[in-house]
Backbone of each chain as ProteinMPNN parsed JSONL, in Angstrom:
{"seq_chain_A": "XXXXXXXXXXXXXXXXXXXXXXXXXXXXXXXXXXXXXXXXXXXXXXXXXXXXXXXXXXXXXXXXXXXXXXXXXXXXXXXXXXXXXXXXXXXXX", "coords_chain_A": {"N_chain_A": [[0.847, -1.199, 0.0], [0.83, 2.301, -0.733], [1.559, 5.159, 0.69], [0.436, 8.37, 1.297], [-0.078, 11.745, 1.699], [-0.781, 15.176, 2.514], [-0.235, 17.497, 0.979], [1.161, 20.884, 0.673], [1.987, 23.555, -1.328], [3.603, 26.639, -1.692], [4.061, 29.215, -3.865], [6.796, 31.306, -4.82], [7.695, 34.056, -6.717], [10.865, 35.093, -6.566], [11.698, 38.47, -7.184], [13.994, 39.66, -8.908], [14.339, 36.791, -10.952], [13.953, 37.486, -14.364], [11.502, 38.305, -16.799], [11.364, 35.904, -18.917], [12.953, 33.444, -18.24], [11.333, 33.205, -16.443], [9.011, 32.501, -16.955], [9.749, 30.098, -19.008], [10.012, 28.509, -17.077], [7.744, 28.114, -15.418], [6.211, 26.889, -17.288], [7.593, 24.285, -17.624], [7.08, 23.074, -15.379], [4.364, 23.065, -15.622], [4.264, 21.3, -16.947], [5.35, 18.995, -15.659], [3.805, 19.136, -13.757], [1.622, 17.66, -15.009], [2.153, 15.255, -15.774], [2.897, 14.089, -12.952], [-0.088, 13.997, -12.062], [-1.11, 12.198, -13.904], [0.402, 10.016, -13.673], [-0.3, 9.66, -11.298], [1.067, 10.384, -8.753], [0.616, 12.934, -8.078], [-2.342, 12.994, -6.319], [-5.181, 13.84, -6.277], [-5.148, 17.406, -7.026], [-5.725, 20.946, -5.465], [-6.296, 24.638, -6.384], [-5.886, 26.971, -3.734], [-7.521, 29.775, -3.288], [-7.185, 32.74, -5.153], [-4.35, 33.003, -4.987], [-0.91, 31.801, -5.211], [-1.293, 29.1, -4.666], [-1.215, 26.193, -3.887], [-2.73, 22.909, -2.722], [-2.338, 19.566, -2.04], [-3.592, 16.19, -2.728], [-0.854, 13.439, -2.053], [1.013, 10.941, -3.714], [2.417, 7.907, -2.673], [5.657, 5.667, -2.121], [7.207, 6.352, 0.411], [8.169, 8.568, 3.054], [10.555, 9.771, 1.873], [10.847, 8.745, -0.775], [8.29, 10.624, -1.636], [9.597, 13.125, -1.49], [12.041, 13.024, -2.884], [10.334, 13.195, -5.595], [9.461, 15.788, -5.545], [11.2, 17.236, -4.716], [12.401, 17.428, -7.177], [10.754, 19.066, -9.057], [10.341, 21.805, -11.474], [10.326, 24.043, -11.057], [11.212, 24.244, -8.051], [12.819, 25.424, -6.76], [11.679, 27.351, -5.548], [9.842, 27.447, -4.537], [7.753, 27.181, -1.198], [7.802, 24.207, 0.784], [4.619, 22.117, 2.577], [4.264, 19.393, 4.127], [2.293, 17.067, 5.048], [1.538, 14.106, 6.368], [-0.623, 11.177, 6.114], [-2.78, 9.449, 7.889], [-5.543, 6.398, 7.485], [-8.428, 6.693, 7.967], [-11.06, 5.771, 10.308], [-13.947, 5.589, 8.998], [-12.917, 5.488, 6.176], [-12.799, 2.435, 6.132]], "CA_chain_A": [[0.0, 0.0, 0.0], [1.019, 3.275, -1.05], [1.154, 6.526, 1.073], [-0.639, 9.571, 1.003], [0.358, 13.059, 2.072], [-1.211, 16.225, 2.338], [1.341, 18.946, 0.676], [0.663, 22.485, 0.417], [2.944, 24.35, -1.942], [3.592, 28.271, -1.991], [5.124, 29.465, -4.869], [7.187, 32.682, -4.186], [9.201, 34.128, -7.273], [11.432, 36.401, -6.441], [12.034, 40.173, -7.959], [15.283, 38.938, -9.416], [14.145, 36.562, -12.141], [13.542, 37.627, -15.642], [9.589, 36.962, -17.419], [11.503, 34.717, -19.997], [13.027, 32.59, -17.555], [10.226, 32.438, -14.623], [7.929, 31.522, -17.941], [9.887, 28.98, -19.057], [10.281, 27.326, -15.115], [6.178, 27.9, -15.156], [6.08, 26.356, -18.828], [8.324, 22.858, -17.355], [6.452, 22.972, -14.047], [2.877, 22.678, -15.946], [4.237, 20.058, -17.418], [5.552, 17.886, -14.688], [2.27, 18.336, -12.708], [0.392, 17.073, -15.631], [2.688, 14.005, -15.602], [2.551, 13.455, -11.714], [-1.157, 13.678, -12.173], [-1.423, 11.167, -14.981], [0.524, 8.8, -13.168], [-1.196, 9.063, -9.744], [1.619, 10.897, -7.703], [-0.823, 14.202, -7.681], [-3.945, 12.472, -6.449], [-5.618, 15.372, -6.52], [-4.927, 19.116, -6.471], [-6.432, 22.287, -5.668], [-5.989, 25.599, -6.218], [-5.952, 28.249, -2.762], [-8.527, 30.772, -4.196], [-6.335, 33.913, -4.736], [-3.003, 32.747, -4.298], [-0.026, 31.203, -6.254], [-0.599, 28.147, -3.517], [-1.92, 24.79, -3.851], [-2.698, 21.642, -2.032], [-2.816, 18.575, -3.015], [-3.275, 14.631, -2.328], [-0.034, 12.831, -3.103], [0.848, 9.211, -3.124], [4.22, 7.569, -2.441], [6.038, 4.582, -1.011], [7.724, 6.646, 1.541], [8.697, 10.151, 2.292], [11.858, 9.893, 1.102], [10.158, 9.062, -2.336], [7.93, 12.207, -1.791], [11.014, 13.997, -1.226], [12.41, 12.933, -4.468], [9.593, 13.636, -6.604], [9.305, 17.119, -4.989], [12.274, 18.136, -5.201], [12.433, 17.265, -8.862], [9.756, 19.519, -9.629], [11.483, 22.617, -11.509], [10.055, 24.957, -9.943], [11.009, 23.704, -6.688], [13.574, 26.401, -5.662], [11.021, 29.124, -5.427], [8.435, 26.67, -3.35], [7.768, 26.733, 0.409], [6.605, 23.028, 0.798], [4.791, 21.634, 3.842], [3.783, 17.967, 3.967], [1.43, 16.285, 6.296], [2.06, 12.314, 6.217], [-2.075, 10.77, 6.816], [-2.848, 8.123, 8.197], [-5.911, 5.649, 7.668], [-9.383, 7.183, 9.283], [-11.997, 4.694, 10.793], [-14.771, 5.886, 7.952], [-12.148, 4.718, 5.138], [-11.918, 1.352, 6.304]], "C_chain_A": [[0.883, 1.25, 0.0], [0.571, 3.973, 0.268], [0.454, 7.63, 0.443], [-0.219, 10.735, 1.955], [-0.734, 14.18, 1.621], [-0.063, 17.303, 2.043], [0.403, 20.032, -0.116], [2.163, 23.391, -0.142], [2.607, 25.767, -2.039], [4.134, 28.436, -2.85], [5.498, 30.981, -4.788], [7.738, 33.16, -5.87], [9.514, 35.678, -6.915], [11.622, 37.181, -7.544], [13.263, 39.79, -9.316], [15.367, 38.392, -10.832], [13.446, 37.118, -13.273], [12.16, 37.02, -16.029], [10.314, 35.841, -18.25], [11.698, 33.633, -19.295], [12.105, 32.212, -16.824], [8.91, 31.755, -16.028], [8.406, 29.551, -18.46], [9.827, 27.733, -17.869], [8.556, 26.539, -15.318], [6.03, 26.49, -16.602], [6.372, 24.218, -18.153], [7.368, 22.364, -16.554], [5.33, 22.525, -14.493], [3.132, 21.578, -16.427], [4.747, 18.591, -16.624], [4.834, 17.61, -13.918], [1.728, 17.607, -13.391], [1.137, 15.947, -15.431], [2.733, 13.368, -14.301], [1.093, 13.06, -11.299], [-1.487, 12.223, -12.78], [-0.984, 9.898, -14.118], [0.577, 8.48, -11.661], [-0.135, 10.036, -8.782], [1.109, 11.73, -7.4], [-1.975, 12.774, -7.469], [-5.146, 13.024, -7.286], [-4.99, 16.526, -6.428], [-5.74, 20.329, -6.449], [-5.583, 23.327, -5.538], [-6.204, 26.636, -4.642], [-6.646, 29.392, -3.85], [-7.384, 32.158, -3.746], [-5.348, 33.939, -4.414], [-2.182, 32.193, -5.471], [0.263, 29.674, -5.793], [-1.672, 27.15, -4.141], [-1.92, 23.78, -2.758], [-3.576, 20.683, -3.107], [-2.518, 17.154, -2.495], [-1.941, 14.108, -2.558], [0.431, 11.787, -2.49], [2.404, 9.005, -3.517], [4.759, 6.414, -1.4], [6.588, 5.071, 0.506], [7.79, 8.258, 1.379], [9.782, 10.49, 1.767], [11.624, 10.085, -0.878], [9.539, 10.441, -2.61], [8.931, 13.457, -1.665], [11.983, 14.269, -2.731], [11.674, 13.727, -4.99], [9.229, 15.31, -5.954], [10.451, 17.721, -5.181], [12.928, 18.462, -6.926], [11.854, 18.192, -9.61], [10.717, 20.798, -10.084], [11.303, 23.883, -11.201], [10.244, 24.855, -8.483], [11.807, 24.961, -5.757], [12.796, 27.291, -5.513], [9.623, 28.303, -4.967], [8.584, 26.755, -1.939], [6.862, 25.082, 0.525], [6.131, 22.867, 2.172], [4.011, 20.448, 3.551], [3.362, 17.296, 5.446], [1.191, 14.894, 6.2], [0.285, 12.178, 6.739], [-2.059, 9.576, 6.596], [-4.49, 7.41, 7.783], [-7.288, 5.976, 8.768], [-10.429, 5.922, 9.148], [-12.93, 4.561, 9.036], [-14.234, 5.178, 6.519], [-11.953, 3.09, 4.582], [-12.969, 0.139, 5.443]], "O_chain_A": [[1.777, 1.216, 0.846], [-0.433, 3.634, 0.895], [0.012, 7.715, -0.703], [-0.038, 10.407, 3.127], [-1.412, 14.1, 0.596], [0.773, 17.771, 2.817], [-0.494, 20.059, -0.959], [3.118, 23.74, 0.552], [1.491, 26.129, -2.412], [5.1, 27.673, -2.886], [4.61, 31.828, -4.698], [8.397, 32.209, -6.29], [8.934, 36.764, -6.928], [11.708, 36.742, -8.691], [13.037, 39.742, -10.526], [16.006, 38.919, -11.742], [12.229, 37.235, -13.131], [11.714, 35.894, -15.809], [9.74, 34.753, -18.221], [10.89, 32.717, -19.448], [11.949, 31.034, -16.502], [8.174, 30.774, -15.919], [7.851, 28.456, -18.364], [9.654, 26.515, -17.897], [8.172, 25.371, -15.361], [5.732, 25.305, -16.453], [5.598, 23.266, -18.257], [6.782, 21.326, -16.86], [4.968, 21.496, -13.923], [2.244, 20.727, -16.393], [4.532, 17.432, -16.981], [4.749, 16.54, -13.316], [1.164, 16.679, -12.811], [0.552, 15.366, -14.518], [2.63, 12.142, -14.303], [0.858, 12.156, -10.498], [-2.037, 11.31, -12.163], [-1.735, 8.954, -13.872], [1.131, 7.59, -11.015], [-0.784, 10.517, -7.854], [0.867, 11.688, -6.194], [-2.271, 11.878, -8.26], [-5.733, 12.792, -8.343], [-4.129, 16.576, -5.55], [-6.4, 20.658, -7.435], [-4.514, 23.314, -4.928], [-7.297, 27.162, -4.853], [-6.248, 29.694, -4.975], [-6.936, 32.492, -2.649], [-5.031, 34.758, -3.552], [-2.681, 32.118, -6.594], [1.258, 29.013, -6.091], [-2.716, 27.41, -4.739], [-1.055, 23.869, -1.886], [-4.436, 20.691, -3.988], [-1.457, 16.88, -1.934], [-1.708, 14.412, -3.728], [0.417, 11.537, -1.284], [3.207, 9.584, -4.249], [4.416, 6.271, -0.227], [6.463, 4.402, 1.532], [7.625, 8.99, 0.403], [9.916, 11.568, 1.187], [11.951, 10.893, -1.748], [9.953, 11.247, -3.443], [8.667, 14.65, -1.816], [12.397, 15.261, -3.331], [11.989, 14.916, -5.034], [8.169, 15.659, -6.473], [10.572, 18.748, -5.849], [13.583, 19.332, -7.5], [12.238, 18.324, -10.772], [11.719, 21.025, -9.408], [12.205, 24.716, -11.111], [9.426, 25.386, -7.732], [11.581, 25.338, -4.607], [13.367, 28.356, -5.273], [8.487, 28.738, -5.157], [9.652, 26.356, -1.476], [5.653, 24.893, 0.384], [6.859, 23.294, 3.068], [3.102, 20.524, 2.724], [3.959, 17.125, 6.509], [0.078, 14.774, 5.687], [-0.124, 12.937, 7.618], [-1.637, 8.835, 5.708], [-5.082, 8.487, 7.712], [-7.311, 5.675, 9.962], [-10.585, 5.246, 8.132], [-12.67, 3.742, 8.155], [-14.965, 4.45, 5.847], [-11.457, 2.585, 3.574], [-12.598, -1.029, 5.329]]}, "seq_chain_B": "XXXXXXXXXXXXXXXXXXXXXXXXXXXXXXXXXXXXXXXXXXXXXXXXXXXXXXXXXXXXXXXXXXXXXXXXXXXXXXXXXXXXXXXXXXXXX", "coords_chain_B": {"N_chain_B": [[-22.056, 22.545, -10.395], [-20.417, 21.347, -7.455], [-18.746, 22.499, -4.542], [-15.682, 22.33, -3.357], [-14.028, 21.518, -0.193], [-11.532, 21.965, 2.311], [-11.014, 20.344, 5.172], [-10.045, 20.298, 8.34], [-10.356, 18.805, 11.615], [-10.165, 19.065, 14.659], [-10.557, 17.172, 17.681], [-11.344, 17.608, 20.618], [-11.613, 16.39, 24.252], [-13.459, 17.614, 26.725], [-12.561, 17.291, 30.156], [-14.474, 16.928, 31.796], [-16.462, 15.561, 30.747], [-18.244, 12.703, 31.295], [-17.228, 8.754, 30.913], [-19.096, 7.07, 29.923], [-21.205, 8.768, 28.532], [-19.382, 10.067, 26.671], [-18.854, 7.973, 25.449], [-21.11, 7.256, 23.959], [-21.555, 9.922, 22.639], [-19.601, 9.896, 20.71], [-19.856, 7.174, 19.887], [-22.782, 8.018, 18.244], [-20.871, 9.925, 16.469], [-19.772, 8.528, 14.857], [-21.579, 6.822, 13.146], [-23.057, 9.289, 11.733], [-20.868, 10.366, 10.525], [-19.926, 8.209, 8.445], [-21.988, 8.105, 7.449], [-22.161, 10.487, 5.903], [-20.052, 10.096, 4.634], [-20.655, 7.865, 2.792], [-22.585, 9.203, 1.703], [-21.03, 10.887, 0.342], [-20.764, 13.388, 1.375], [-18.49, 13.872, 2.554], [-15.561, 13.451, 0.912], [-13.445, 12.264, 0.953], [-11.144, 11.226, 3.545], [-8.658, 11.449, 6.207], [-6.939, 10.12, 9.193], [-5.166, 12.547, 11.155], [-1.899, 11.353, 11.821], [-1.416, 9.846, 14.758], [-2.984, 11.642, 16.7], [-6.175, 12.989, 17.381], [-7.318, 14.082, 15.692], [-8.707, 14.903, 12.266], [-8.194, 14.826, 8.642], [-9.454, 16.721, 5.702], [-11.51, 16.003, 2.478], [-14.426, 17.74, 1.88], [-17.776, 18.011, -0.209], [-19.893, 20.737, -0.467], [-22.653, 22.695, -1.8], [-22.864, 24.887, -1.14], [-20.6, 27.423, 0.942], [-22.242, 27.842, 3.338], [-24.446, 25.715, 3.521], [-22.283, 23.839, 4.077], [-21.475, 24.603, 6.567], [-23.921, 23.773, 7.764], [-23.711, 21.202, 7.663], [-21.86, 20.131, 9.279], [-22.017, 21.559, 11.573], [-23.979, 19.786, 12.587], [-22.77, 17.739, 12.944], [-22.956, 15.112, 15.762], [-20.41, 14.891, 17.038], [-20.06, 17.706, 17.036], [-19.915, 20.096, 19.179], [-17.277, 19.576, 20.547], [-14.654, 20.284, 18.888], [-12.909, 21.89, 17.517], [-12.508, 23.048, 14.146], [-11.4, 23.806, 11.339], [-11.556, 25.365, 8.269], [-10.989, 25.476, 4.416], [-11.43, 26.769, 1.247], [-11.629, 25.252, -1.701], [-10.288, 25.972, -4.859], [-10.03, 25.219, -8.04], [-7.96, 23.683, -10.171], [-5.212, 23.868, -12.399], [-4.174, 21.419, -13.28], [-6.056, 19.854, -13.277], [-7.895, 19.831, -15.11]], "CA_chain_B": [[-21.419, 21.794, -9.874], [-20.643, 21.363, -5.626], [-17.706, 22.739, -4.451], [-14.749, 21.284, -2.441], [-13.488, 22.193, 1.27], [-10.427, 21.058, 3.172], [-11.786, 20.634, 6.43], [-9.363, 19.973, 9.239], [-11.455, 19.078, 12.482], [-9.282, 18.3, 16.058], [-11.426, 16.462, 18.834], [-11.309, 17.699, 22.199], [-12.212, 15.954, 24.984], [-13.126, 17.975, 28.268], [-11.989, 16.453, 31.289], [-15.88, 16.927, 32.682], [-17.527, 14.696, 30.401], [-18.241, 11.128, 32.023], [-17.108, 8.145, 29.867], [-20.418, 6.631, 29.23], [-21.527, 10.285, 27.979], [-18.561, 10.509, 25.666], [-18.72, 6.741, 24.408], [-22.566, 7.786, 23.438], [-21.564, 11.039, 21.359], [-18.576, 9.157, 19.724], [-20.917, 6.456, 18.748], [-23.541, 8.397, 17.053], [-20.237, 10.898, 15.716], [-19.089, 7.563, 13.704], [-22.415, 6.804, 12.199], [-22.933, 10.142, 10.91], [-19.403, 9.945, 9.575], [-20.038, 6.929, 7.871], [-23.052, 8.219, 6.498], [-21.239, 11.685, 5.328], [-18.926, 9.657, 3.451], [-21.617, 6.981, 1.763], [-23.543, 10.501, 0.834], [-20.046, 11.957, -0.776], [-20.719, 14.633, 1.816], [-17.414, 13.611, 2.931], [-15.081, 12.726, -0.512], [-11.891, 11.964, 1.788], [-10.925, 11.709, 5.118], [-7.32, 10.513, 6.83], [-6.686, 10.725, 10.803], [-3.43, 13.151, 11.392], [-1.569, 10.377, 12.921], [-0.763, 9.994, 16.669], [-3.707, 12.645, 17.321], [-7.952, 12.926, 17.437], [-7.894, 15.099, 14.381], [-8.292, 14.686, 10.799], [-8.354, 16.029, 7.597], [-10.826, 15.716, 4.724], [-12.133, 16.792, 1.6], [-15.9, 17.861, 2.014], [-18.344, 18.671, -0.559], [-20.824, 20.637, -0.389], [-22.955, 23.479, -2.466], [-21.743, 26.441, -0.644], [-19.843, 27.743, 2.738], [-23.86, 27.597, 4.151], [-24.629, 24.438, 3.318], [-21.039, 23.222, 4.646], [-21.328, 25.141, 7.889], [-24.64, 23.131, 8.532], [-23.444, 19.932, 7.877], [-20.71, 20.331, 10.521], [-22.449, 21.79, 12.872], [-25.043, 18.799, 12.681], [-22.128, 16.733, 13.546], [-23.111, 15.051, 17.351], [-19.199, 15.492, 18.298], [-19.247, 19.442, 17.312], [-19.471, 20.957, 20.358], [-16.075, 19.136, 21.219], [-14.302, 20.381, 17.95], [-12.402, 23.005, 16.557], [-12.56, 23.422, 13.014], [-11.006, 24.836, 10.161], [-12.029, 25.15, 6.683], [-9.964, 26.142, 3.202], [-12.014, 26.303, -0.002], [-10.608, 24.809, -2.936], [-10.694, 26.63, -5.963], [-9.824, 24.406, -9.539], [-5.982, 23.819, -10.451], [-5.157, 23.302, -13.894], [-4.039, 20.377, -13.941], [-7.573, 18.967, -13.044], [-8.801, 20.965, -16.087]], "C_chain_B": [[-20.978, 22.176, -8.163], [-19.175, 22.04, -6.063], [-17.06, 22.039, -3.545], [-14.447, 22.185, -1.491], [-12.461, 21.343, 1.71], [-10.946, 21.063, 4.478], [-10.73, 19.924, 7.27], [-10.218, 19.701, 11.047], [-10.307, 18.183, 13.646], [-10.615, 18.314, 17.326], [-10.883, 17.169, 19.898], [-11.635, 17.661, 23.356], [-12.449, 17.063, 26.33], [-13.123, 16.984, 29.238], [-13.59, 16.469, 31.86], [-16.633, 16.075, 32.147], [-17.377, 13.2, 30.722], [-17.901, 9.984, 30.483], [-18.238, 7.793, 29.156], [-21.046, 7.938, 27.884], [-20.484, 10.412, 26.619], [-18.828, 8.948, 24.386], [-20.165, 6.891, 23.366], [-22.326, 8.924, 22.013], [-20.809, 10.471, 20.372], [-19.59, 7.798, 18.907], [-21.633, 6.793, 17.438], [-22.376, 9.315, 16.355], [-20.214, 9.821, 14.532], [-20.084, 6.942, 12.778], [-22.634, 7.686, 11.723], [-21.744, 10.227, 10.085], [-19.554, 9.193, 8.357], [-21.566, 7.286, 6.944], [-22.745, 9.629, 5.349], [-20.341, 10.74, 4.433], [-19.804, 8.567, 2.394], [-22.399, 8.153, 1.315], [-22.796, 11.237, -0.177], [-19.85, 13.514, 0.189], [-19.007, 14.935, 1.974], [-16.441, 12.852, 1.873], [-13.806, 11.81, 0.315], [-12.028, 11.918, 2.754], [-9.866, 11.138, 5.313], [-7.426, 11.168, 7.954], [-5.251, 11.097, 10.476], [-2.861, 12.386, 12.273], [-1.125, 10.706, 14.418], [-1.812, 11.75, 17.152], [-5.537, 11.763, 17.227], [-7.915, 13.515, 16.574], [-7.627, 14.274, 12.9], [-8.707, 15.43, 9.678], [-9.057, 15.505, 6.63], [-11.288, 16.653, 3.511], [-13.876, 16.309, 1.542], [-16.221, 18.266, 0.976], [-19.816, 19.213, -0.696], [-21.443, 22.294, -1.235], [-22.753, 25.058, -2.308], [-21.652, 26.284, 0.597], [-21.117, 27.386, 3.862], [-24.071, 26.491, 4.758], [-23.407, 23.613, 4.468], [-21.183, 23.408, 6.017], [-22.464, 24.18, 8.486], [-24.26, 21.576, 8.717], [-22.22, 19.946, 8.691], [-21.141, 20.703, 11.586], [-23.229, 20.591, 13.549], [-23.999, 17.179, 13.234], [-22.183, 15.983, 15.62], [-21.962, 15.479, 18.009], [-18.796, 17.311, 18.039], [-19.192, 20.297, 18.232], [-17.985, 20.648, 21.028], [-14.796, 19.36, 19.923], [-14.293, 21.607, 17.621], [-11.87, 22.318, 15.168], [-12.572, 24.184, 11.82], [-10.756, 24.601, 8.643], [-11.493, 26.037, 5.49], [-10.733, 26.228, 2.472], [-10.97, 26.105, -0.443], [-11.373, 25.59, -3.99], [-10.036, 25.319, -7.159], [-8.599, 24.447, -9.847], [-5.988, 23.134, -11.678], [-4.629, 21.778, -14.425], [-5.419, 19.246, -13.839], [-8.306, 19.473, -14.145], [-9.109, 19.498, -16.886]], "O_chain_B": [[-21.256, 23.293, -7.725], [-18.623, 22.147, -7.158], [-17.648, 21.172, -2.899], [-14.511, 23.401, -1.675], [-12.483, 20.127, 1.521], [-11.39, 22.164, 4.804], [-10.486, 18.792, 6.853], [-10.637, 20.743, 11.552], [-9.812, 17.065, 13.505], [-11.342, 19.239, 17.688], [-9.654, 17.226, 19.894], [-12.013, 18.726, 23.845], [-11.414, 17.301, 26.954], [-13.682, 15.898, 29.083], [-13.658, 15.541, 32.667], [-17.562, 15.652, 32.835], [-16.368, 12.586, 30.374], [-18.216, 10.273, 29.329], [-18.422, 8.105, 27.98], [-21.198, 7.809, 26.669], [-20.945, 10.882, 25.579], [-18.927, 8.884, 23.161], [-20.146, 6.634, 22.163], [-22.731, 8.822, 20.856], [-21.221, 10.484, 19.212], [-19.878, 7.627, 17.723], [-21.487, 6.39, 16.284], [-22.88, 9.687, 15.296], [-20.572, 10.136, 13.398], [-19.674, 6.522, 11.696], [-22.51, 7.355, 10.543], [-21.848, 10.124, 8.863], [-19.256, 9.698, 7.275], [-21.988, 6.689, 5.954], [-23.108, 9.646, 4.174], [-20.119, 11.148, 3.293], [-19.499, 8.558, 1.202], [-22.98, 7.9, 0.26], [-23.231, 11.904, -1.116], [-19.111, 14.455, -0.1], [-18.419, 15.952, 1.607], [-16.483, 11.622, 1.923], [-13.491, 10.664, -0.004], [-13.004, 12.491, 3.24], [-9.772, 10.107, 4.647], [-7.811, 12.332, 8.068], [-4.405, 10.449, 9.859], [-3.135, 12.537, 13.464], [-0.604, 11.696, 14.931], [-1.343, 12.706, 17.77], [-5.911, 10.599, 17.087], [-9.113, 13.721, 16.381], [-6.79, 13.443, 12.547], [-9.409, 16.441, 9.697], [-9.337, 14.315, 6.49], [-11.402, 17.874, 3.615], [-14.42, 15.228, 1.314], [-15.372, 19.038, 0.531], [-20.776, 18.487, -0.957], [-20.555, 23.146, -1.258], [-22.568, 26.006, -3.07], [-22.226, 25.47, 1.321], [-20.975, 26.813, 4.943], [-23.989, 26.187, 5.948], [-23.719, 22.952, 5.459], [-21.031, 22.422, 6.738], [-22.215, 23.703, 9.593], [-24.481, 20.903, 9.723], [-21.444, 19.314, 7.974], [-20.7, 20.225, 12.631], [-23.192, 20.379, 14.761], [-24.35, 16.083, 13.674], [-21.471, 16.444, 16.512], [-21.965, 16.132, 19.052], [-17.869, 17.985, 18.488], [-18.441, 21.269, 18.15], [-17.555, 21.372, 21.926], [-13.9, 18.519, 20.007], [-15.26, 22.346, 17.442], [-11.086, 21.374, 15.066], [-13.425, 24.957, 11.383], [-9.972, 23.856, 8.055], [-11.561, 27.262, 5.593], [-11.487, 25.362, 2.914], [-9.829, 26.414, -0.099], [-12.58, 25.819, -4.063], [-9.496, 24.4, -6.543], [-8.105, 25.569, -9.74], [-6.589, 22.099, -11.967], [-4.675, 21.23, -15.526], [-5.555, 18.111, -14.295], [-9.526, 19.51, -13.987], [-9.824, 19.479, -17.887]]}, "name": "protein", "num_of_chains": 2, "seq": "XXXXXXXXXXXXXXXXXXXXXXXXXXXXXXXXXXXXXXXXXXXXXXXXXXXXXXXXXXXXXXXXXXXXXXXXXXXXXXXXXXXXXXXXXXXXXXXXXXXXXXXXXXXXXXXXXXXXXXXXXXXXXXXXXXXXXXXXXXXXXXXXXXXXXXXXXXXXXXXXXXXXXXXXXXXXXXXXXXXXXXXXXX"}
């Protein structure tokens, strides 16, 4: 059985980067969610109404794995992540 | 279409309520539960491990609506609760 996490991403970009570059990051980034989607590591995701933030289901043998695939993401240096490991509620069972 | 909620809800027992009394509300909490989640009211749920709380995706037709079905919960007087909307993230498009 697979894990499941609750992760809430901020996305900050700093002053600093250039539109060409922070487009292209955004450009990669849309495309590695759609692929974590497709193959189940996004469960789900939502948008934070009004924000650059998300949460989202995500599935994984361990956190070390979620760790991987998070840090992979290429937008990752300009993320605040926070991850909530869940466990298994009665109702589920 | 309904909308989605993150709903985070932590149990808290007071020290004044007799066991019998508590085993009673917890009873009927876990059939409503159980019926919230066979209705969809409740899409998700995981316990935040090593606690009484958990987290959950609710849906329901607006903040209204949501607020009553929570309140209608038997254990809400023993419950703080806090609620996110979800707005739509593109990769769910």
């Amino acid at each position: 059985m697979t894990n499941e996490y609750l992760v809430r991403i901020d996305v900050e970009r700093p002053a600093t980067v250039p539109d060409a570059e922070w487009d292209a990051v955004m450009a990669r980034e849309a495309e590695r969610a759609r692929g974590y989607r497709r193959a189940g590591v996004i469960v789900r995701i939502w948008r934070i109404p009004g924000t650059r933030s998300n949460v989202g289901i995500w599935s994984a043998a361990s956190a070390s794995e979620l760790h991987d695939k998070l840090s992979a993401l290429p937008a990752h240096p300009y993320m605040k992540i926070d991850v909530q490991p869940l466990a298994q509620h009665y109702v589920e069972l």
